[in-house]
C-alpha angles and dihedrals in degrees: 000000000000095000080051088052088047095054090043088051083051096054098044097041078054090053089044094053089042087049094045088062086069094038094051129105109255088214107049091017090233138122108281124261122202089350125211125192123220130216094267102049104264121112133215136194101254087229083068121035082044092054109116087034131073109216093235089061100050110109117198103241089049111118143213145169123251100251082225109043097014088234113159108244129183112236098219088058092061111121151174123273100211099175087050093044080057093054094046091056098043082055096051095045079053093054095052099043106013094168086052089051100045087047090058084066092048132083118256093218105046120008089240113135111259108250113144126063112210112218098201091062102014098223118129106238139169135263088270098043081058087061098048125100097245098066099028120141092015122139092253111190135185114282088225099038086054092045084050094058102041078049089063097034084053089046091050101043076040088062099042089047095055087046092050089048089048087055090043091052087047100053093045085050088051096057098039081055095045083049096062092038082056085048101059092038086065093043095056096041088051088049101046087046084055091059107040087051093047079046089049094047079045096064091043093044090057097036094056089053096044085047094046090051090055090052091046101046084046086047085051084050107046099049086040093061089039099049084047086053088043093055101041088050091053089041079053088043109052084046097058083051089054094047097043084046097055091042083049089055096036079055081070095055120106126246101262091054090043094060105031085051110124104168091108107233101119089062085045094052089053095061105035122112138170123266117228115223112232116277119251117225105254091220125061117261081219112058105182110236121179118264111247102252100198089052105049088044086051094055087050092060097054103050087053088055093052095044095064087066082058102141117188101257122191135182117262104231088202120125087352112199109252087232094062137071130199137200134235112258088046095240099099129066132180143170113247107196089231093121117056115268092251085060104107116233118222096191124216131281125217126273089232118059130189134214100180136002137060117290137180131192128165128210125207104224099165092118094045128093090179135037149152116206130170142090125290119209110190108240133183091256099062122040081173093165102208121236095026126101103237107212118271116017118234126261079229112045086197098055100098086045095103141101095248088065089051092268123135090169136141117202143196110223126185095355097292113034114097114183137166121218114234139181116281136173098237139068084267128077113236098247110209122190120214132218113237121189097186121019115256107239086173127023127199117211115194118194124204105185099175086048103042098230129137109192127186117200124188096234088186095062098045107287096303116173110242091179152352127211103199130190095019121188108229109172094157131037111283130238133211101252123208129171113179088195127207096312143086127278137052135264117236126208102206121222116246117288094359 
């Protein structure tokens, strides 16, 4: 028996050696220590394939080549082999007590290798051990054919449990991404909460000021017109005392002067009365009432929504109308007094043009008392040229201002009258005036081709809207139309976002 252990001991020393070639490092030729795998299969000692690097200073997207294939690897993917670390160490327990180790595969009772695996009591034995009565009767099976399958039960729980672990990771990905998604949400919803409430202090802000100055000028105009009443009833006043003072000293006259007095003023104190000053109202013309806050905010709104679609609008210098001047920079046009009054201004288009799509422009009309603003769309009913005087002026100088003639326009005539030009069935446009509660300094024109649609909005009293042209006929492409009229001052096209 022990010639037969030492042979034994010989066989398996020469499968160990033969074993120790795969397990050993392809850089020191040893047996590796504290192994990592590369990309590619081979392994490497730590110590060696590390050995130009610290670990602190590895960064994950750093690459190498395998010293053995020359495949690129990326350092941060370098990892442990534990299975192969196993192997390392059963071999080196081999090498250091060979006969221990070959005892560990045989059988205690009875020095038989150990090559059946019993299923009722789940111990490895040896061919005796099968005989025995201890283990008589028992499903017996292969060593190797059992390993086998547990190897392919481990690979496959192995397999489900990665999955698991992808889904895992996925899942995990998913919510860190729905996280940040949540994030931002609430970012932009604070955000958007921060400046509807700054619109909103804004508006009451202004509003208060706005209320506070028509108190003010009503205040100017109330103690005016009673300190003017104050001061006609003292003049009155002073003048009864003169009058009461000369009858009491013509009392002292004797009879001869009384009589024989011919200035008048006893006639003139008989008549006399007092004037009353006029009456001031004892309410104020102005009763504060609070703004209605929604609909302002909503007007703001709007008017933001219509401002992202903002576009960068010039003046076009071609076939410029004698009567105008522009500046520079094409941004600026004005009315110079050089053709006679009764000389009809056609006003100027914009260099850019559109034939879909929303756009928004806004014009700066602060110096102007009179104005004409809108989009002209060139129709078969009007071949108006700009910039050329086309024969006799009309009695009505309105009269082409209207969306038959290709004109979607609003206008400001004689200082307070703002009126929209709308269709009409006869030769005359229907000329609609428009309330205005606030005077538009700036006015924002949005234009939605595809809809059809010309809005004005009073950028001065929070983006209110002061009228809306719907279901509009483009059938060319549309202009931004301006007309500085015969008056001072010059139109400004603003720059976006200004």
């Amino acid at each position: 028996m022990e010639g037969f252990c030492m042979g034994q001991v010989y066989v398996e020393a020469l499968k160990i050696l033969n074993i120790q070639d795969e397990v050993s490092c392809h850089i020191c030729l040893k047996l590796l220590t504290e192994s990592l795998t590369l990309d590619c299969g081979h392994s490497f000692c730590q110590a060696c394939i590390t050995v130009d690097t610290k670990e602190s200073e590895i960064s994950p997207g750093e690459e190498s080549s395998c010293p053995v294939c020359g495949i690129r690897y990326s350092l941060g993917n370098l990892c442990p082999d534990q299975h192969l670390v196993n192997i390392m160490e059963r071999i080196r327990e081999f090498k250091l007590n060979p006969e221990k180790e070959l005892k560990r595969n045989l059988c205690v009772h009875h020095e038989e290798k150990l090559l059946l695996f019993c299923k009722e009591d789940r111990k490895v034995i040896c061919w005796l051990c099968e005989q025995s009565q201890e283990h008589r009767g028992h499903h017996t099976y292969l060593v190797e054919e059992v390993v086998k399958e547990c190897q392919e039960k481990l690979q496959a729980a192995l397999e489900r449990l990665r999955k698991e672990q992808q889904k895992g990771e996925k899942l995990e990905a998913d919510i860190r991404e729905e996280r940040t998604s949540w994030k931002y949400q609430i970012q932009t919803e604070r955000q958007r909460i921060w400046t509807e409430f700054n619109q909103l202090r804004s508006i009451l802000d202004s509003e208060e000021q706005r209320e506070l100055q028509k108190l003010e000028e009503e205040e100017k105009r109330i103690l005016d017109s009673l300190a003017e009443a104050e001061a006609e009833l003292a003049q009155q006043n002073q003048l009864v005392k003169e009058l009461i003072s000369d009858l009491e000293h013509r009392r002292k006259w004797s009879t001869v002067d009384l009589l024989q007095d011919m200035s008048g003023i006893m006639k003139w104190s008989e008549i006399w009365t007092l004037k009353k000053p006029k009456t001031v109202s004892k309410r104020l013309k102005s009763v504060f009432h609070t703004p209605d806050l929604s609909t302002m905010l909503r007007m703001c709104r709007e008017l933001t929504h219509v401002q992202c679609y903002w576009v960068d609008i010039t003046l076009n210098p071609i076939n410029l109308n004698l009567n105008l001047v522009l500046s520079e920079d094409q941004r600026q046009v004005m009315s110079v007094p050089i053709w006679p009054v009764k000389c009809t201004n056609y006003g100027i288009l914009g260099s850019q043009y559109f034939s879909s799509g929303k756009h928004y422009w806004e014009i700066d009309v602060s110096k102007k008392t009179a104005w004409i603003l809108g989009v002209y769309c060139r129709t078969r009913f009007c071949n108006i040229k700009f910039g050329v005087r086309q024969g006799t002026v009309h009695r009505n100088v309105y009269s082409r201002y209207r969306p038959q003639c290709g004109y979607w326009v609003i206008g400001l005539l004689n200082k307070f009258e703002y009126k929209a030009f709308e269709e009409s069935s006869t030769s005359h446009p229907m000329v609609l005036t428009i309330s205005m509660a606030v005077p538009p300094h700036r006015v924002g024109v949005f234009l939605d081709y595809d809809a059809g649609i010309v809005s004005f909005f009073n950028v001065t009293n929070h983006g209110s809207l002061i009228y809306k042209f719907s279901k509009c006929c483009f059938s060319q492409i549309a202009y931004p139309y301006f007309n500085p009229w015969n008056c001072p001052g010059p139109i400004i096209l603003c720059p976006p976002c200004s």
